[in-house]
N, C-alpha and C positions, 0 to 999 in steps of 0.2 A: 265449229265453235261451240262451247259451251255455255249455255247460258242458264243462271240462276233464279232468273227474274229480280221485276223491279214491282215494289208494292211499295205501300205508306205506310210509313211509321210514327207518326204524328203521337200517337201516346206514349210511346216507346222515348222517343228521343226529349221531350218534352220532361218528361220523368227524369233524364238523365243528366238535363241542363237545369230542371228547377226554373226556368227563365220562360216566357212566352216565346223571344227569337231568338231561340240559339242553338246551336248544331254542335251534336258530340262527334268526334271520331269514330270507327267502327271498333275501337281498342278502349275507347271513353276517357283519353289522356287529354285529348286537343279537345280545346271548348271557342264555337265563332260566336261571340253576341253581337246583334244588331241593336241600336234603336235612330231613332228620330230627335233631331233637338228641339226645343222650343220654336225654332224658326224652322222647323220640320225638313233641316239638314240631314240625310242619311250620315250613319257611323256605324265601324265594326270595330272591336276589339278581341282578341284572340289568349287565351292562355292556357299552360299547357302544365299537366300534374298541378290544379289550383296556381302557377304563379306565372300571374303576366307576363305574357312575349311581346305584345303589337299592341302600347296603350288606345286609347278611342282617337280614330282615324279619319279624316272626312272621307266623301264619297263623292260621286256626279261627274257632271258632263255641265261644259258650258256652250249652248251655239250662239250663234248671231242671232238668234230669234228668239232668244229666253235663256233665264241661268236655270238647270233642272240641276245643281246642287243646292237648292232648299225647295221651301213650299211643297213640298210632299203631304200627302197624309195616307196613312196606310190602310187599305183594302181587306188584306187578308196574307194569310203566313202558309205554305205545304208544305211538307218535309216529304223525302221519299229516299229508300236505297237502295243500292245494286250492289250486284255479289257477280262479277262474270269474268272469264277470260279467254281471250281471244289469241288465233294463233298468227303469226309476224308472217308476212314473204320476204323478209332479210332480216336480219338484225340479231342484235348481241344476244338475245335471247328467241327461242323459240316460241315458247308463250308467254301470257302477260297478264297478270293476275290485275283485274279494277274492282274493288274493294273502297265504295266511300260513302259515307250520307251526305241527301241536298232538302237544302233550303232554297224557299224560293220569296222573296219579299215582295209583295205587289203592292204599288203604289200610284198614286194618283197625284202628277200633278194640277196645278192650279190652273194652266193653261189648256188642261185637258189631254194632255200627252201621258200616257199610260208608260211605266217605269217598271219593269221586273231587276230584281237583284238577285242574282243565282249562285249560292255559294255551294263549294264542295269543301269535306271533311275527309282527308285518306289519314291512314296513321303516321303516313310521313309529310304532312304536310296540308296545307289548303288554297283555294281556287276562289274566285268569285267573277263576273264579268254582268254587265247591263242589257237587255234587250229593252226595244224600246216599242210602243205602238204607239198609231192615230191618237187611239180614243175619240175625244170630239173635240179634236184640235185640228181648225182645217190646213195648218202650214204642214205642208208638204213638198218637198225635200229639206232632212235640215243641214246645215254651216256647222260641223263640230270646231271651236274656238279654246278649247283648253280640257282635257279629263284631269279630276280631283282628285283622283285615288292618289292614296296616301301609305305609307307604313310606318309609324310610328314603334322603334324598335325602344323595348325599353331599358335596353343597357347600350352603349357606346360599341360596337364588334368592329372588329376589323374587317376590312374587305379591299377582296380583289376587283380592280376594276380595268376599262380603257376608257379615254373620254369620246363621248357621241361621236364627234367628227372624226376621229380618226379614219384616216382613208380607207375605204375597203377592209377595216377593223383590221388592220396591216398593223397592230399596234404590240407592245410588250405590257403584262396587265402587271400594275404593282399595288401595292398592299399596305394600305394606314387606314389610321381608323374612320367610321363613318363622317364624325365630327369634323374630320381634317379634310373631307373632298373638297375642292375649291372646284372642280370642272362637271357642267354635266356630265354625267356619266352613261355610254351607251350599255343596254341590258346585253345582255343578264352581267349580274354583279353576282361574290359567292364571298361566303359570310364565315370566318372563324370567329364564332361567339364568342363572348367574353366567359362565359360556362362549360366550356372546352367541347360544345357540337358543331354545328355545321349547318349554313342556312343557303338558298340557293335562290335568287329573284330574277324573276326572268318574265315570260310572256308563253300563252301557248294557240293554236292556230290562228294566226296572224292572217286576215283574211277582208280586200279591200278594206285597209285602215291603214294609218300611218304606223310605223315602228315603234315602241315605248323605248323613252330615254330616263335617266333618272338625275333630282337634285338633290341637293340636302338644304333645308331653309328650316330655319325655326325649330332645328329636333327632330324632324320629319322628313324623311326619305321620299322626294315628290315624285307625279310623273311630269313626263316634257315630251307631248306626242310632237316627231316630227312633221314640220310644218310644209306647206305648198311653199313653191318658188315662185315669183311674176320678176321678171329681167335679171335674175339672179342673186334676188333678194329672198330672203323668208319672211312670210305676210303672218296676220293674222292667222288664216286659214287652217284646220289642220287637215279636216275630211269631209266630203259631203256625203252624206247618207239617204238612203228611201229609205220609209219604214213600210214594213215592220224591219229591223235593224237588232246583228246582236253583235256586241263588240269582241276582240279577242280576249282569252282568259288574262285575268291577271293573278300568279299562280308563285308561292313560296313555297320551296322544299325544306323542312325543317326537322335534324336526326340529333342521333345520339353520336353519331360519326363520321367518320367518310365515308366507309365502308358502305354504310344505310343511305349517306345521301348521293354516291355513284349510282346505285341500286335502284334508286327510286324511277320511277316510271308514270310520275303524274303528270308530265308532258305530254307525253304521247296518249294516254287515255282520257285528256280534255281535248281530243283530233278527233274528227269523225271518221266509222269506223271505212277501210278501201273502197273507192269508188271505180275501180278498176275490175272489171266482171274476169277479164281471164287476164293472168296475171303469169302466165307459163312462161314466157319473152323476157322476163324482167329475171337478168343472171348475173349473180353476185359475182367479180371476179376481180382478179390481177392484171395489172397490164404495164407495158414499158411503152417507152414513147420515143420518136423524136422535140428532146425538148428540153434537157439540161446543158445540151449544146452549143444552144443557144444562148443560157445565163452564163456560162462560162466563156462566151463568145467563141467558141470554134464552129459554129455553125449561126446560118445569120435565116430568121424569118421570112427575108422576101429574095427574091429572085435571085442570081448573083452566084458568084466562083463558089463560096461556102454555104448556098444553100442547103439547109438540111432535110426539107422534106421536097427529094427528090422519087425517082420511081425506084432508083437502084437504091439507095439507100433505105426504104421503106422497104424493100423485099431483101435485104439483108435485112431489119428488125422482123420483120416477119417467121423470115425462118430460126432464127436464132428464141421467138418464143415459141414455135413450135419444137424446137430441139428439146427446152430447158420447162417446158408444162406449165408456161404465161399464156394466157388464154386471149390476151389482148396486146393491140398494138396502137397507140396513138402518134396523129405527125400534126403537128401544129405546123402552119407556114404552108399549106398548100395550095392555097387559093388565091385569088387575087385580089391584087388588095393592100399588100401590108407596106407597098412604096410608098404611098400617098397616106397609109391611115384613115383611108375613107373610101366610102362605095365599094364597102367587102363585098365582093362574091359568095354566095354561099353552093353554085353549082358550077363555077368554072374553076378550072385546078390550073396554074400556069403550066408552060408548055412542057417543062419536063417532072411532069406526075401525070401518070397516066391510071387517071380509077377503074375505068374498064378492067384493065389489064390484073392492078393489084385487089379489088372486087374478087377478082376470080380465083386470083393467088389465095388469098386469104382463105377464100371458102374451101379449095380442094385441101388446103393444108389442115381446117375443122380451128380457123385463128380468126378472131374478132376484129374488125377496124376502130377505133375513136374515133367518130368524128370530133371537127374541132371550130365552132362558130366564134370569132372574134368582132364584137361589133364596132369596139371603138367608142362602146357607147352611147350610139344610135341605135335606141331601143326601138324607138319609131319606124323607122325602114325594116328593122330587123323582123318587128310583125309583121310588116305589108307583105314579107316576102314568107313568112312563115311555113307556108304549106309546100310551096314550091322547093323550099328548103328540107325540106324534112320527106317528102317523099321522093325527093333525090338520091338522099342518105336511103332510104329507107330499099330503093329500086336497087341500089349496089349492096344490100345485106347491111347496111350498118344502122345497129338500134342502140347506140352511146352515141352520144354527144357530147360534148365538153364548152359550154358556153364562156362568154368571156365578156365584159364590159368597163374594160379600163379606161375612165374617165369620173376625174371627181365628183362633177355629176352628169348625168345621166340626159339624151333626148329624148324624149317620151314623148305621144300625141297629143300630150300637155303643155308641150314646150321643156325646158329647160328644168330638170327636178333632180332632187334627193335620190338616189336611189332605193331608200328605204322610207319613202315618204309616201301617201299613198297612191299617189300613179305609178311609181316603182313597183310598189307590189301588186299593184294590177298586171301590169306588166306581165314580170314573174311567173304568176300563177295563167295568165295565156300562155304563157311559153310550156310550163309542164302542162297543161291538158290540151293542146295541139298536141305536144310530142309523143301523149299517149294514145292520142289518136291514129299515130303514126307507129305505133311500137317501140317507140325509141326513149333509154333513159337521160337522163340529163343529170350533169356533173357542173353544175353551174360557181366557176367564179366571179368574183364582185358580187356578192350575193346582197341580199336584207340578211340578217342574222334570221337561221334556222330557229321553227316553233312547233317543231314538230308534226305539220303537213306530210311526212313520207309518210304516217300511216295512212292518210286520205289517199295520198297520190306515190306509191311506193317507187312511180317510174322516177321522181326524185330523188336518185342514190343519194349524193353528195357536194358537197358545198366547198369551198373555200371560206374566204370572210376568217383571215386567220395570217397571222405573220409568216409563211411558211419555208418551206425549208431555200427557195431560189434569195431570200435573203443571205443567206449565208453564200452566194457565191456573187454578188456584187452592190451588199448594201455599203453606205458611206462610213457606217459604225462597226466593221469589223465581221460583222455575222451576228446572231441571238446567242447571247448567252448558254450555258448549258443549263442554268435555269430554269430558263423559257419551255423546254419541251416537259419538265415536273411540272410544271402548271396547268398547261394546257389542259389535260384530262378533268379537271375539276371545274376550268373555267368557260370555255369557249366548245370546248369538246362535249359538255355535259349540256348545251342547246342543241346537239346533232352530231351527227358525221363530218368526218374533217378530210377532204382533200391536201393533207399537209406536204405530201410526195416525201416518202422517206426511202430509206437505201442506198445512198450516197455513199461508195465505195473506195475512192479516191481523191485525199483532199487537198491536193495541190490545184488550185486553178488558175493553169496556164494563160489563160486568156484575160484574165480579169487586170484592170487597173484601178487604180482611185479616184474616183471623179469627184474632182475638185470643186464643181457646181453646189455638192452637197444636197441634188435632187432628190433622192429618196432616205435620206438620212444626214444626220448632222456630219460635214466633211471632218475627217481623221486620218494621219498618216498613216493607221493601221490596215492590212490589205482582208480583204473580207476572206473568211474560209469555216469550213464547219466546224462547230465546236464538241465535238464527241468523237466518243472511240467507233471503232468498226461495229461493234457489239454492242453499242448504242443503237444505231443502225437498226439492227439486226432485233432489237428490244421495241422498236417505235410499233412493226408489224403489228405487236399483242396490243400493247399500251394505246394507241393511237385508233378508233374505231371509222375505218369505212366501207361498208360494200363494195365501192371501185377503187382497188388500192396500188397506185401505182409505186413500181418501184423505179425510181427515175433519172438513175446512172447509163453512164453509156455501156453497152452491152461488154466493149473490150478490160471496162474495167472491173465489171463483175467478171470477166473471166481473170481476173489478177489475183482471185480467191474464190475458186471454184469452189471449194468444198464449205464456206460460209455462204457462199448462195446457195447453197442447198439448202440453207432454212429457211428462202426468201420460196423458192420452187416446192418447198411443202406445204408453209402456211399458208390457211384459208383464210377468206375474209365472208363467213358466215356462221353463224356462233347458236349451238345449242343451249348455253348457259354460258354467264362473264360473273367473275368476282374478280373486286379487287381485295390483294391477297394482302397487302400492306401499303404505307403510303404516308408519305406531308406532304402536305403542298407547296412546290417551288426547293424542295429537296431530292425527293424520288417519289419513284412509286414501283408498283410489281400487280401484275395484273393474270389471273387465270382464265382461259377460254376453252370452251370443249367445242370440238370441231361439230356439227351440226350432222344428226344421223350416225354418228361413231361413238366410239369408246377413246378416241384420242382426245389429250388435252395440249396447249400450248400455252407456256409459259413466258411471260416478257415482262426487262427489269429494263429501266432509265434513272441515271442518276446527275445530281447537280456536281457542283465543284469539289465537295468535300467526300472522298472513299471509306464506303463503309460496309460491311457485311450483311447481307440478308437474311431471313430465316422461311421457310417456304413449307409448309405442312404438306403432305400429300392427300389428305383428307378428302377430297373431293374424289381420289379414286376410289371406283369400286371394291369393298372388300374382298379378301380370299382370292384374286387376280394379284398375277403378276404382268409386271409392264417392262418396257424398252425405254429407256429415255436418251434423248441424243443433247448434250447439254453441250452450247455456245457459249466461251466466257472469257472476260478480259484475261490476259497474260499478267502474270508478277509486274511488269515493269510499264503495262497498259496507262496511257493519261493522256488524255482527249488533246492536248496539244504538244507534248514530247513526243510521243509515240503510237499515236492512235491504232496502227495494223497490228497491235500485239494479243494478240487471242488464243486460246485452245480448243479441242471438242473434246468430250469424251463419252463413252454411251455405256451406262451402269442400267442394272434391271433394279426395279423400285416394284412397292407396292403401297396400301394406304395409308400401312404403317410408318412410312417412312417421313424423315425430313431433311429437305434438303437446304446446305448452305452457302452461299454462292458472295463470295468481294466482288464488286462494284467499283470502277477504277473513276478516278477525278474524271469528269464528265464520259464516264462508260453506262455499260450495261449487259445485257445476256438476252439469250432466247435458250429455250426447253423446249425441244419435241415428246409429249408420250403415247408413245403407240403401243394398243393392245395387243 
């Protein structure tokens, strides 16, 4: 790692804001001013090229034992800044440039509780979060009862959002303006300006506290920390803290475009830097599963004639990724447990899965297992049994995990809670540092929305917390739109990695009925199925970011287009460098990735309903080289619901000269291989 140092700039930035509290960017476009009001209420107000973004804002923390959003009086002011970057063990980019100046506001409440305000300035945006001390307040532990933060945006933008509740953020995000939210809205929300950039709200390491949600009251974009539960109510309560106490960031991405605001990476650089000393175990990979099967119903989770995670049918997946160069194989349903939905096993496999057996399989063949913890929910057991669990997995070689807690909410040794409230995310974060005690990464669905923790804890591949692709084979409303997967990347995707499982091959699903219950969706005569082309598919790979990326067709059907799985059997999911190459949001998008340690790049397109042409610069390759490209693309008569199997390949020599132009069929897309 390289580092810059961190020294004071106190006359430097001071000079540069004119103001006693206020913080330039390290480019001196973005200006944060503090002050105090007469009733000694903290506010920040932010503006960018001289004209207001974020008019004066409140600030604070309310507990049961004092309101510390006023009565302040201020101590003293630091500025300080850092120039460093740091190198990733996964992720879209290799290294990571942290480039920001900080402010630090010290304050004194009246009750004696000491108040730090810690803001950060990057040129794409800014950060601020609270720590709090004693001082000579002798209440100790406090009751947090509501945070103030505020954002006060000072034009009307449109934003994407889902509302808080929605289940396991299982939701479709849509898009009116700030003014028009009638629902909480859970974060991160994402911002097309009324000045044609791009703004991004969200949260970043999230860490014992509750989750930040957002409202709109009075002009102002509030927070709505979620709250405890007691008999299945939400209380007062939101957290309780020891001090010394520092809260998560609360953190706006704000660019010239999309471009700059995919790009930005001040998420992950308000995380602390890996806490993980050897990190060699932790391998970026692909993997298939026993488990689309199942949502299609030809295979059933527990026991029974169509069991799917059997022994013979897991070493049939087995060999078949060791044939085709999938490094992994996941089988959900093997354990005991899923008749009842309660008192999962996490070390007894039912009688016909034999892990000794496939353990060994796995390992002579050089093929990874998933494991696969379903709790039900029962977060609570699911600790007690923690260790037990994990050096199970751990005694048969398997260091993935794929966690699961489908219940709207959650058991915790709190009782009955939110999942993203703060006993949830206690929770959580015991579950990734056991399992990194264990060697094992975790792929956790039903998550808390992702804050950027994989840099602390990289054994955190991937998340769900995301409408995904098993929607499309038995929701009540048809499937997701082909809109849905244009958005993702800007909205839901831009807090983390997304377990979305894409490469779905085959879209007739046999098995499926309409459930007229209307349980997971509003009931419709229409039969759910996917709504894209093959080459859609085959474009989510690029577009879609995760370390563990399954592709999650059944094998026989990827063999019905051997030669389009070959792009599924080359791309990587580990990235030297990511740009997106073009893009709207909830229309398309085109995304470029250089393979990590190579000179190859991979290319991938995803489009909405409406077909249109692309334009793809080669710029990114190296000059005076020439390349190979192996190009996946809709056919003439390609359209996500007439014809979705209609595709071509073709493999032209390119260099950085060149550009390429590629149609995009009603809910289609492409993939590009270029090899040096």
């Amino acid at each position: 790692m390289k580092r810059f140092g961190l020294f004071l700039l106190s006359a430097l930035l001071l000079t540069a804001c004119s103001k006693k509290d206020c913080l330039s960017s390290p480019d001196g476009r973005m200006e944060v001013s503090f002050r105090l009001t007469e009733s000694g209420q903290p506010q920040y107000s932010v503006t960018q090229d001289g004209d207001t973004i974020i008019r004066w804002s409140s600030m604070g923390l309310k507990t049961e034992e004092m309101g510390l959003d006023a009565d302040f009086r201020e101590e003293k002011t630091e500025f300080c800044s850092y120039d460093d970057q740091w190198e990733t063990v996964w992720g879209e980019e290799r290294f990571i440039s942290d480039k920001h100046n900080q402010m630090t506001i010290h304050l004194h409440h009246q009750s004696g509780i000491k108040m730090g305000i810690v803001f950060r300035a990057f040129d794409d945006g800014f950060a601020f979060r609270y720590t709090l001390e004693n001082g000579d307040h002798p209440l100790h532990p406090l009751t947090i009862t509501d945070e103030v933060s505020e954002y006060r945006f000072a034009a009307d933008h449109e934003a994407w959002s889902i509302p808080w509740r929605t289940e396991y953020y299982e939701g479709l995000w849509t898009k009116t303006k700030l003014s028009e939210k009638q629902d909480t809205l859970c974060s991160p929300i994402t911002l097309e300006r009324t000045d044609g950039g791009y703004a991004f709200v969200h949260e970043a390491a999230l860490t014992d506290y509750p989750a930040q949600n957002l409202y709109m009251q009075n002009g102002a974009l509030k927070t709505y920390l979620t709250p405890w539960l007691e008999d299945g109510k939400s209380t007062d309560t939101k957290a309780y803290i020891e001090l010394p106490f520092s809260t998560p960031w609360r953190m706006v991405i704000w660019t010239d475009d999309l471009r700059q605001m995919v790009a930005s990476r001040i998420m992950l650089n308000l995380n602390e830097p890996c806490k993980i000393e050897d990190t060699s175990w932790i391998k970026p990979m692909k993997f298939i599963g026993i488990w689309w099967g199942m949502h299609i119903k030809t295979m059933t989770w527990e026991e029974g004639p169509k069991h799917g995670a059997t022994t013979a049918n897991m070493e049939k997946y087995l060999r078949f990724a060791k044939e085709h160069g999938i490094e992994a194989v996941l089988a959900e349903g093997w354990n005991k447990g899923w008749k009842t939905w309660a008192d999962f096993s996490f070390t007894e496999p039912y009688e016909d899965w034999n892990m000794d057996y496939l353990a060994a399989l796995a390992d002579s063949l050089g093929v990874q297992i998933v494991g696969h913890n379903e709790t039900g929910g029962n977060a609570a057991y699911y600790e007690s049994v923690l260790d037990e669990a994990y050096a199970y997995h751990h005694d048969h070689g398997i260091h993935a995990i794929k966690t699961g807690y489908v219940a709207p909410i959650i058991r915790t040794k709190d009782g009955l809670q939110w999942n993203k409230g703060q006993s949830g995310v206690r929770h959580y974060r015991k579950v990734i540092e056991t399992a990194a005690r264990y060697q094992i990464a975790i792929d956790n669905h039903e998550p808390v929305m992702p804050t950027g923790l994989q840099r602390t804890y990289p054994n955190l591949m991937s998340q769900e917390g995301v409408r995904g692709q098993e929607w499309n084979a038995w929701s009540n409303d048809g499937g997701s739109p082909c809109s849905h997967v244009t958005i993702l990347p800007f909205t839901r995707i831009m807090a983390g990695p997304v377990d979305y499982t894409p490469g779905v091959f085959h879209f007739e699903n046999p098995g499926n009925a309409i459930d007229p219950t209307g349980v997971r969706g509003s009931a419709t005569s229409r039969k759910p199925r996917v709504h894209s082309t093959l080459m859609n598919q085959l474009g989510l790979f690029v577009c879609f970011y995760s370390p563990l990326q399954m592709a999650c067709d059944l094998p026989e059907h990827y063999m019905e287009h051997p030669d389009a799985f070959r792009f599924i059997e080359h791309v990587p999911c580990n990235w030297e460098r990511s740009i997106l190459v073009d893009g709207q949001i909830g229309e398309f998008c085109v995304f470029a990735r250089q393979e990590r340690g190579t000179e190859n790049w991979y290319i991938g397109g995803i489009n909405a309903e409406e077909e249109r042409e692309v334009t793809i610069p080669l710029s990114m390759l190296k000059k005076g080289k020439n390349y190979q490209a192996t190009i996946w693309r809709d056919g003439e008569k390609a359209h996500w619901e007439k014809n979705p199997y209609d595709y071509t390949i073709e493999t032209i020599e390119v260099t950085s000269e060149d550009t390429l132009r590629i149609q995009m069929a009603s809910g289609g897309g492409f993939a590009v291989e270029i090899e040096k």
